[in-house]
Wavefront OBJ file of the C-alpha trace (Angstrom):
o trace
v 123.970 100.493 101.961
v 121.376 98.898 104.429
v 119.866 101.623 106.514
v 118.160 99.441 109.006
v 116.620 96.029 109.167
v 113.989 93.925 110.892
v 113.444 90.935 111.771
v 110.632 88.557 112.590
v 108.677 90.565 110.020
v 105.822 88.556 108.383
v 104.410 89.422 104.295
v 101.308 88.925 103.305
v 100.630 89.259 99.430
v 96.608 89.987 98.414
v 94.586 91.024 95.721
v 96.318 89.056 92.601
v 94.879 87.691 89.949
v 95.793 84.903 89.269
v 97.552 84.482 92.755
v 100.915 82.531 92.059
v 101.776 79.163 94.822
v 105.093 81.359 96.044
v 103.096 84.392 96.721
v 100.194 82.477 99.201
v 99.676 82.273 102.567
v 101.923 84.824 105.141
v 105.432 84.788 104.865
v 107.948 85.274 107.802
v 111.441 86.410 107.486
v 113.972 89.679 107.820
v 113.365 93.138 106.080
v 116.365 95.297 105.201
v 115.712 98.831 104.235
v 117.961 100.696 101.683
v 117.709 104.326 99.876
v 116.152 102.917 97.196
v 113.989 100.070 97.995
v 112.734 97.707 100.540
v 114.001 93.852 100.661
v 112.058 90.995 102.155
v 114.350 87.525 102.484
v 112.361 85.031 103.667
v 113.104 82.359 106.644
v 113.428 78.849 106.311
v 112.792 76.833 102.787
v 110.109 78.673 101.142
v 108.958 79.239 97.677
v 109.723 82.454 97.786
v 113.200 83.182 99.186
v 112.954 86.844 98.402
v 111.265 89.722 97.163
v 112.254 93.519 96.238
v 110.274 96.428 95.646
v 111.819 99.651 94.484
v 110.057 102.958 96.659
v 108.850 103.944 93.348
v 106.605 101.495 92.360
v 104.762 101.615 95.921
v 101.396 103.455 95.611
v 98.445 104.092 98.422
v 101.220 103.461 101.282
v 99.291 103.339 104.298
v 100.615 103.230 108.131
v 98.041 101.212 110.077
v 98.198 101.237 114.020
v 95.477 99.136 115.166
v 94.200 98.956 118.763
v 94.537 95.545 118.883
v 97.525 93.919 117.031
v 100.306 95.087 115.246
v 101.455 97.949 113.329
v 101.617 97.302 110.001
v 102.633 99.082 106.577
v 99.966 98.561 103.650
v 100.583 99.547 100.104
v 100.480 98.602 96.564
v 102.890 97.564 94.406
v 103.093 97.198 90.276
v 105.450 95.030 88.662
v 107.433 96.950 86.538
v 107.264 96.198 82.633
v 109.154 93.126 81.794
v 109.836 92.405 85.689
v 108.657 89.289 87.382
l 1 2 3 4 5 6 7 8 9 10 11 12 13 14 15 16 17 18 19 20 21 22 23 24 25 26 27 28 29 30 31 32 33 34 35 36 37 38 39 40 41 42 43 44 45 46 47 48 49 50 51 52 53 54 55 56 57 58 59 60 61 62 63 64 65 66 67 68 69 70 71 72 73 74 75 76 77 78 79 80 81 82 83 84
């Protein structure tokens, strides 16, 4: 079940080595929030239509509420073993 969503919600992948042509630049699309994990689906025709991250595989989750500009969520995720 969803337990809320967002939209207008723009990902930003960094610090990936090597740093695949899907995962560059900022993505914009809709988040939808579940008990188990967080779903990004991205707008419009881009290499990466989606991405999903199970809550435990996020690390260092950070709230950030800058003066100026948005609030953002920061965090790190692992790929789990034999995931892409």
């Amino acid at each position: 079940s969803v337990l809320m969503t967002y939209d207008h919600v723009e990902f930003t992948f960094s610090d990936m080595e090597p740093m695949p042509d899907a995962f560059k630049g900022t993505k914009k699309g809709s988040v939808f929030l579940t008990p188990y994990r967080v779903i990004f689906v991205s707008k419009g025709k881009d290499a990466l239509q989606s991405f999903m991250m199970p809550f435990y595989l996020l690390k260092d989750c950070e709230i950030k509420q800058p003066v100026f500009g948005a609030n953002y969520i920061k965090g790190t995720v692992k790929a789990e073993a034999g995931g892409m």
